[in-house]
C-alpha positions as CSV (number, residue, x, y, z in Angstrom):
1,X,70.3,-7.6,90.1
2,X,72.2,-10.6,88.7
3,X,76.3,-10.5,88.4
4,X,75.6,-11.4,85.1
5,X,73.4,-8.0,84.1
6,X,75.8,-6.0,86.3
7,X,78.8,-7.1,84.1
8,X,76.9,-6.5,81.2
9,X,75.9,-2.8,82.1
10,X,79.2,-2.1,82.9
11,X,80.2,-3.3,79.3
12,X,77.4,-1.2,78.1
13,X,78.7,1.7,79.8
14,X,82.1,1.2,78.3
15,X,80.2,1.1,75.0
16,X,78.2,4.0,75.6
17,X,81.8,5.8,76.8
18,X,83.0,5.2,73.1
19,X,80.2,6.2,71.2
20,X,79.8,9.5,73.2
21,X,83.0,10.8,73.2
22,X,82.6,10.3,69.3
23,X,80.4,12.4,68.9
24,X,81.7,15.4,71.4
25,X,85.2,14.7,69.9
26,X,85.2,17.7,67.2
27,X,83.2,20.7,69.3
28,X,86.4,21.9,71.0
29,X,88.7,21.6,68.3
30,X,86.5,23.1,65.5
31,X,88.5,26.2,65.4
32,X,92.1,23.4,65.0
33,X,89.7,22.4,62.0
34,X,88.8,25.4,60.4
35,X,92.5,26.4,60.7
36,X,93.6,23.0,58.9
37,X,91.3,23.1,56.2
38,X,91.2,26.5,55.6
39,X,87.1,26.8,55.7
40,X,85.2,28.8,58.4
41,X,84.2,26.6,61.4
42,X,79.9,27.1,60.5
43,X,81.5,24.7,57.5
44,X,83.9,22.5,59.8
45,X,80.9,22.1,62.0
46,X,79.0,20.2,58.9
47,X,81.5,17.4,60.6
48,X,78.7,17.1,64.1
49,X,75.8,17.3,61.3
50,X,76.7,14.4,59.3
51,X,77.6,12.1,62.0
52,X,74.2,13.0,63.8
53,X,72.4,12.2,60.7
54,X,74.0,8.9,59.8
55,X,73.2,8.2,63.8
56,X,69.7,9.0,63.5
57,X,68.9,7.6,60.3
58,X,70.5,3.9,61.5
59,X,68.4,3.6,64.2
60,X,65.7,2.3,62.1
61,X,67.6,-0.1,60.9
62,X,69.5,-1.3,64.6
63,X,65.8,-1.2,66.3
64,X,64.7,-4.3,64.3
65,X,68.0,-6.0,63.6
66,X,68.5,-5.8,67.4
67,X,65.3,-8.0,67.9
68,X,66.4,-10.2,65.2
69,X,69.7,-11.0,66.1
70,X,70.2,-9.5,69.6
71,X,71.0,-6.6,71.5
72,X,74.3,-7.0,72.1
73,X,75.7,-9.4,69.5
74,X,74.8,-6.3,67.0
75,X,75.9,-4.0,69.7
76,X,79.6,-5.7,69.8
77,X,79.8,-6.0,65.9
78,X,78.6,-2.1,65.6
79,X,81.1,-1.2,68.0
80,X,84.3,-3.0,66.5
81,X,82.9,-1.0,62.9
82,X,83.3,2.2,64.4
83,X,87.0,2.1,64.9
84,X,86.8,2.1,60.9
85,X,85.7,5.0,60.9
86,X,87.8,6.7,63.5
87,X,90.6,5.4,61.7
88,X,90.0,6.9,58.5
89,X,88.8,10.4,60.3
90,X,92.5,10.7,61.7
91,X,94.0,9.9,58.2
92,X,91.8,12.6,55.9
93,X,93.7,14.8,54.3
94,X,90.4,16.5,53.7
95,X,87.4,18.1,55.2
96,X,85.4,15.7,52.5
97,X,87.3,13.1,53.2
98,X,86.6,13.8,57.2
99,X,83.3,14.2,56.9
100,X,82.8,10.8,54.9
101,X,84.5,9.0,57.6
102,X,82.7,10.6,60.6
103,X,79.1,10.0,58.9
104,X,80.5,6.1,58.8
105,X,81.3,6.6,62.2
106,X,77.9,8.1,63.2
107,X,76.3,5.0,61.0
108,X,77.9,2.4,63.2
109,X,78.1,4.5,66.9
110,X,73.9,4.2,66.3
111,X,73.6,0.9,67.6
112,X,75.0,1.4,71.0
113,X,72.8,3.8,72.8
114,X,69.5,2.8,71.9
115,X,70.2,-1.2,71.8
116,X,71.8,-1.0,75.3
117,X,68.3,1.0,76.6
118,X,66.3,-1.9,74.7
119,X,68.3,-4.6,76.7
120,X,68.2,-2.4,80.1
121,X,64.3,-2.8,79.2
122,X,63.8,-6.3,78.7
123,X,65.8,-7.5,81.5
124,X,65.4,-4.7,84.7
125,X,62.2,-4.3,86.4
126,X,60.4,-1.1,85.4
127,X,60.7,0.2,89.5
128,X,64.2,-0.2,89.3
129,X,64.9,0.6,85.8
130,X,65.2,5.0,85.8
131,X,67.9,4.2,88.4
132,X,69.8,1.6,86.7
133,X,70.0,3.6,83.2
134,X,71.5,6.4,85.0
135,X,74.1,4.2,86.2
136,X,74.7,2.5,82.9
137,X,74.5,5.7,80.8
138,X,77.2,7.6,83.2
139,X,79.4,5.6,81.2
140,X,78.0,7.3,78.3
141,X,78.5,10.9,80.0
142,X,82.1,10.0,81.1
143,X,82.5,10.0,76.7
144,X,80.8,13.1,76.3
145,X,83.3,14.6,79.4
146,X,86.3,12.6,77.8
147,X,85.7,13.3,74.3
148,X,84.9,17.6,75.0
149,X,88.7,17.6,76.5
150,X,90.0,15.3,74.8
151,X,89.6,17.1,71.5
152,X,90.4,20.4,73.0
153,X,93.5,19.2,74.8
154,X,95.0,16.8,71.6
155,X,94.2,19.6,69.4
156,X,96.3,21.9,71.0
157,X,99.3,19.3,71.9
158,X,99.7,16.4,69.7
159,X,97.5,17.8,66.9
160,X,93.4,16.9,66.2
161,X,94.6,13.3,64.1
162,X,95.6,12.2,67.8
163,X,91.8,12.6,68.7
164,X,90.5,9.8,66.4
165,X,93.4,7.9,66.5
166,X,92.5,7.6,70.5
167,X,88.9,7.2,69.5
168,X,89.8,4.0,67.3
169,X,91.4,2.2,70.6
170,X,88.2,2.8,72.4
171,X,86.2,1.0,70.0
172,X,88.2,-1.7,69.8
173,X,88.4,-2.3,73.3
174,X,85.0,-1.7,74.0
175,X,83.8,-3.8,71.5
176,X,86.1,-5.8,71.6
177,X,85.1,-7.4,75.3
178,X,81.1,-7.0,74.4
179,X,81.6,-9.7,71.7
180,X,84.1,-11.8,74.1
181,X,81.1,-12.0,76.2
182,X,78.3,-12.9,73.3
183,X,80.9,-15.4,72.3
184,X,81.4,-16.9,76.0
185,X,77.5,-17.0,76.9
186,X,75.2,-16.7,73.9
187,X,72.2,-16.6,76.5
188,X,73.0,-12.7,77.2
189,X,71.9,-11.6,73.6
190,X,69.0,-14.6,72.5
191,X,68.4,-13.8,68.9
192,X,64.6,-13.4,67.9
193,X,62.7,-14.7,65.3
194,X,63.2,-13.8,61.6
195,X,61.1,-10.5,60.5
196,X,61.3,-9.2,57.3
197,X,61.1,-5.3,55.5
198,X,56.9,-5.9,56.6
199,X,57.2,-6.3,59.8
200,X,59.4,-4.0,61.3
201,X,57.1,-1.5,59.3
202,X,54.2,-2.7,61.4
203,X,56.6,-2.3,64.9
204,X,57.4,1.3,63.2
205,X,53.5,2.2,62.8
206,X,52.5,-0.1,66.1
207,X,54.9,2.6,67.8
208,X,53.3,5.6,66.1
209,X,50.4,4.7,66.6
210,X,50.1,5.0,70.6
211,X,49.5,8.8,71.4
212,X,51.7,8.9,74.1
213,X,54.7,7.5,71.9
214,X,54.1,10.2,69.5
215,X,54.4,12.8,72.2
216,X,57.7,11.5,73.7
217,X,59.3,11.7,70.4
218,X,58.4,14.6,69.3
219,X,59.6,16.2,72.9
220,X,62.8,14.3,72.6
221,X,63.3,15.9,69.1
222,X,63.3,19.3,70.2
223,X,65.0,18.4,73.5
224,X,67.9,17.2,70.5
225,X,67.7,20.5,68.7
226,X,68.1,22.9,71.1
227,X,70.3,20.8,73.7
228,X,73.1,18.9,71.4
229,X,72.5,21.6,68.4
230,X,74.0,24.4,71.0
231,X,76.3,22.5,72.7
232,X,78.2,21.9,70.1
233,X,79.4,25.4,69.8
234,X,79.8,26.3,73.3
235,X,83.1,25.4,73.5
236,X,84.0,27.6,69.8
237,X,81.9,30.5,71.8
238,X,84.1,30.6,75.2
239,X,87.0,30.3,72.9
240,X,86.5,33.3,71.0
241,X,84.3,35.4,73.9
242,X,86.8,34.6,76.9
243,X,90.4,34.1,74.8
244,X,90.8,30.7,76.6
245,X,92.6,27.8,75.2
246,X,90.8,25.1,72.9
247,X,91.4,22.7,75.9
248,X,89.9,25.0,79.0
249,X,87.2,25.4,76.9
250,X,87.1,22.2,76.1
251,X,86.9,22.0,80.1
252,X,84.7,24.0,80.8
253,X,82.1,22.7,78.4
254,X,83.0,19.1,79.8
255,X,81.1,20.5,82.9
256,X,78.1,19.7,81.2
257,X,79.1,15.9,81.2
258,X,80.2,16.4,85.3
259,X,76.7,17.7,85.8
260,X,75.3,14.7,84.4
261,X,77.4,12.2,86.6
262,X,76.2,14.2,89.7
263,X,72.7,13.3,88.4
264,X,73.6,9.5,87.9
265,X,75.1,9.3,91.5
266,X,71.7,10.9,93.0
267,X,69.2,9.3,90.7
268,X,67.2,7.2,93.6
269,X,67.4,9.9,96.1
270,X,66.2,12.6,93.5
271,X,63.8,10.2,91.5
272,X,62.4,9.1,95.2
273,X,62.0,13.2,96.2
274,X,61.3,15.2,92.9
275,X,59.7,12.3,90.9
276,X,58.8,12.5,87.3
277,X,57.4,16.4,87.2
278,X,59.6,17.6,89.4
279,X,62.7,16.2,87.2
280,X,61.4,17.9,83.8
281,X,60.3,21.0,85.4
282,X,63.8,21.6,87.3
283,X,65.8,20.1,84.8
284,X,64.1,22.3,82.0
285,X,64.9,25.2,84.5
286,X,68.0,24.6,85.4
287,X,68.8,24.0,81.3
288,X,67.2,27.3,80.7
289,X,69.5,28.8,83.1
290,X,72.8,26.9,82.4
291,X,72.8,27.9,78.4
292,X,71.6,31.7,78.9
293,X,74.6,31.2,81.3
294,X,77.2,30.2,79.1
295,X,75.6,33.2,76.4
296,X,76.5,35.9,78.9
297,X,79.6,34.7,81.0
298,X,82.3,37.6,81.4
299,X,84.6,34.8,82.8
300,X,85.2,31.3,83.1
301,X,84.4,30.8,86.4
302,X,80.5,31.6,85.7
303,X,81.1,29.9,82.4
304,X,81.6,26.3,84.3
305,X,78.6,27.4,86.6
306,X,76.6,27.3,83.6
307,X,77.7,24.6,81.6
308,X,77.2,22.2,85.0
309,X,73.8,23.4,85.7
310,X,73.3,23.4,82.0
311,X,74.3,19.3,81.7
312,X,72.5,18.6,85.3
313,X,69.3,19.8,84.0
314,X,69.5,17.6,80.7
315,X,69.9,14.6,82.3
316,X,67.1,15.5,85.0
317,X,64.8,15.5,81.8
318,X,66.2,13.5,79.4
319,X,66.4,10.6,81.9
320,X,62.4,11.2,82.6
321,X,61.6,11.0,79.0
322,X,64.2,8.1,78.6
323,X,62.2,6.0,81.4
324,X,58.8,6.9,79.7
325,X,60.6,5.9,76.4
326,X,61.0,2.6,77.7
327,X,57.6,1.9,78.6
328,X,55.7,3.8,75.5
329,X,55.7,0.2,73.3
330,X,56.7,-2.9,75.0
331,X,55.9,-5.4,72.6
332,X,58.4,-3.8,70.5
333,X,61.0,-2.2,72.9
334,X,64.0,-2.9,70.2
335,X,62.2,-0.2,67.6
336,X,60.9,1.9,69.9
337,X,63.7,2.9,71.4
338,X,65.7,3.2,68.2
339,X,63.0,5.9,66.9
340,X,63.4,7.3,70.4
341,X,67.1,7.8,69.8
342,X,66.6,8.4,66.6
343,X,64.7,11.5,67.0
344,X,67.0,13.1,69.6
345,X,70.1,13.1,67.3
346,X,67.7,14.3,64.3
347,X,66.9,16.8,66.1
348,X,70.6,17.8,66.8
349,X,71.9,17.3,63.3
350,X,68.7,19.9,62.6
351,X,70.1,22.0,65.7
352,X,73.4,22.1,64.3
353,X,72.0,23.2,61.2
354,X,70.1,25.7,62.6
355,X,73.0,26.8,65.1
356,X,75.6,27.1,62.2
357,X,72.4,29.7,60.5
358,X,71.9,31.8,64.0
359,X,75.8,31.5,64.3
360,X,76.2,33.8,60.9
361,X,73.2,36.3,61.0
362,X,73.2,36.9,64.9
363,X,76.3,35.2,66.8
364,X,76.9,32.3,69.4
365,X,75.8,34.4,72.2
366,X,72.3,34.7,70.9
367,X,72.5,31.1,69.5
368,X,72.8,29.7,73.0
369,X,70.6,32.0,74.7
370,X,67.5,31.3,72.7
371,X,68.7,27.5,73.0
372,X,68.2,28.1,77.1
373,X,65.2,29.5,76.3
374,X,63.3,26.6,74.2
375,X,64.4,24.3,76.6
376,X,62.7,25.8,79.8
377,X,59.6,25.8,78.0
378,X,60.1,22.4,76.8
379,X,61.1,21.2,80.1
380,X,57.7,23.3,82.0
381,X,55.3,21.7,78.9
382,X,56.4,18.4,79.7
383,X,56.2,18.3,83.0
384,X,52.8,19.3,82.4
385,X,52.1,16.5,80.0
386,X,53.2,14.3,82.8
387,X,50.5,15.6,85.0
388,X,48.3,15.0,82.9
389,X,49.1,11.6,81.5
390,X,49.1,10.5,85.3
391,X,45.8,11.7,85.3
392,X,44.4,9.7,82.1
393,X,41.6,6.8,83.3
394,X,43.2,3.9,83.9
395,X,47.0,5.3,84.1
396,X,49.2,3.0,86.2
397,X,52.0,3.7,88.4
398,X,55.0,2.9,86.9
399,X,56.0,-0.3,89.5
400,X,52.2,-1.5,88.1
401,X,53.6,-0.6,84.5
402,X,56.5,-2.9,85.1
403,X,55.2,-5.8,86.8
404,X,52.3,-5.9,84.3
405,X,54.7,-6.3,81.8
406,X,56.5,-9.2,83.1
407,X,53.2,-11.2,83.5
């Protein structure tokens, strides 16, 4: 790979850092909120909805203004926007006023993700490309890691304002040096050719279209609901069940994040022994395992077993589906892979929706055992929807896929 792209993923990954410890920054200190608003935390939790909505929502509009203007001039601009919002997040004196800023904080974070997959896509080689996303998006999973204990250990220390103040410096460093780089070599992020309302509608219905597109996102949006829609009160749940801190269990659900980096650091050994079924089938497994896991834990110790094998099997499958994402629309990679993201964090603003509901009738301990649950089936049905698509007339391997593309 050029020095060039490797700077450029690393920039990425310092992106992706920011955005995800945005939206992990509030699950461990939930109960700090509750306590400074005065509402119950199934209403403090509205926070993780709004911001997932606003981030789902806008990648309909980053998809096509990402082909338009390029990847990561929009990617920059998005990223300098969000330290608005993290700003005004550590100054409400409100929980409207909170959730006003985070939504404008889930508006702007939308860009990064999905954009820096779209520029992964057009620039790596389809052979090498599950591989290099791990590597880009560990960046990403650092946030997740960062932002769990972060919150958890600032809301018990400094207070949860410190969070988001911390948050802002992030995004202005972060995007800060991605639009140094635009600016200093406008080749990285060639802008495309003007498109109106029209025809990003016909990308949108090209995308929908194609069977196998339709399929992906309808697995990643359950993948969102059950995966993210838990996690977010898994730290709340140790809290309460195991009488640990804000910031160990802030910890221990950060061991989600740890499983993914052990995932990014053996991608090509894994990808090259389990391949594509063998990664959804174990990750769904080991996801199925990891949450019923965290349900039942008497301590902590089991409690971090969970949460790792938990976070190790989500990025097993989620990368899988990622790859395929990358490949299900080519002529319009930008869109597609801002519907793709799109419809995971959907589906965990309808997860948290659906969490905060279980959370009142039934508990958290049933809440993230029927999450472990759905996602071993998810993870065994698409593994079998792999098999099968590798068994379609026709169906080419992916280092075919990716070299027929660059023709």
């Amino acid at each position: 790979m050029p020095p060039t792209n490797t700077r450029v993923i690393l920039l990425l990954a310092l992106a992706g850092f920011a955005s995800m410890a945005a939206m992990r920054i509030t699950d461990a200190m939930l109960p700090a909120l509750s306590q400074a608003f005065e509402r119950p935390v199934a209403d403090v939790a509205q926070n993780i909805t709004v911001f997932a909505i606003a981030y789902g929502l806008m990648q309909l509009c980053y998809g096509p203004l990402g082909d338009r203007y390029g990847t990561l001039r929009v990617i920059g601009l998005a990223t300098l926007s969000c330290a608005l919002g993290a700003l005004g997040s550590a100054l409400a004196g409100s929980l409207s006023s909170l959730l006003l800023f985070r939504t404008l904080t889930g508006a702007t974070a939308a860009a990064i993700i999905p954009l820096s997959m779209a520029w992964v896509g057009n620039n790596v080689d389809y052979a090498a490309r599950q591989v290099t996303l791990a590597h880009m998006l560990s960046g990403a999973v650092m946030g997740l890691i960062t932002g769990q204990v972060m919150g958890g250990l600032l809301a018990d220390t400094l207070g949860w304002q410190a969070a988001f103040l911390v948050l802002a410096l992030l995004f202005l460093l972060a995007g800060g040096l991605l639009t140094g780089a635009v600016l200093r070599k406008p080749a990285l992020s060639p802008p495309g050719e003007a498109s109106g309302g029209i025809a990003f509608l016909a990308r949108l219905a090209g995308v929908l279209a194609i069977p196998r597109a339709r399929q992906i996102l309808l697995l990643v949006f359950l993948e969102g609901i059950a995966a993210f829609g838990a996690l977010a009160f898994a730290a709340s749940h140790l809290h309460e069940r195991l009488g640990v801190s804000l910031t160990v269990a802030g910890l221990l659900v950060a061991l989600f994040g740890v499983g993914g980096l052990l995932f990014a650091a053996l991608a090509r050994p894994l990808v090259a022994r389990l391949g594509e079924t063998g990664l959804a089938a174990l990750g769904g497994t080991l996801m199925g395992a990891g949450f019923c896991l965290l349900a039942l834990a008497p301590g902590p110790g089991l409690a971090a077993g969970g949460a790792f094998a938990a976070g190790l099997g989500f990025y097993m499958m989620h990368s899988t589906l990622q790859t395929n994402a990358t490949q299900m629309a080519p002529a319009a990679r930008g869109t597609a892979m801002a519907v793709f993201a799109g419809c995971l964090f959907l589906g965990q603003s309808v997860g948290v929706s659906l969490g905060a509901l279980v959370l009142r009738l039934a508990g958290s301990g049933v809440l993230l055992a029927l999450a472990g649950a759905w996602l071993l089936v998810l993870g065994l049905l698409f593994a079998r929807r792999l098999r099968g698509w590798k068994a379609e007339p026709g169906a080419e391997a992916p280092g075919q896929a990716g070299a027929s593309e660059q023709r």
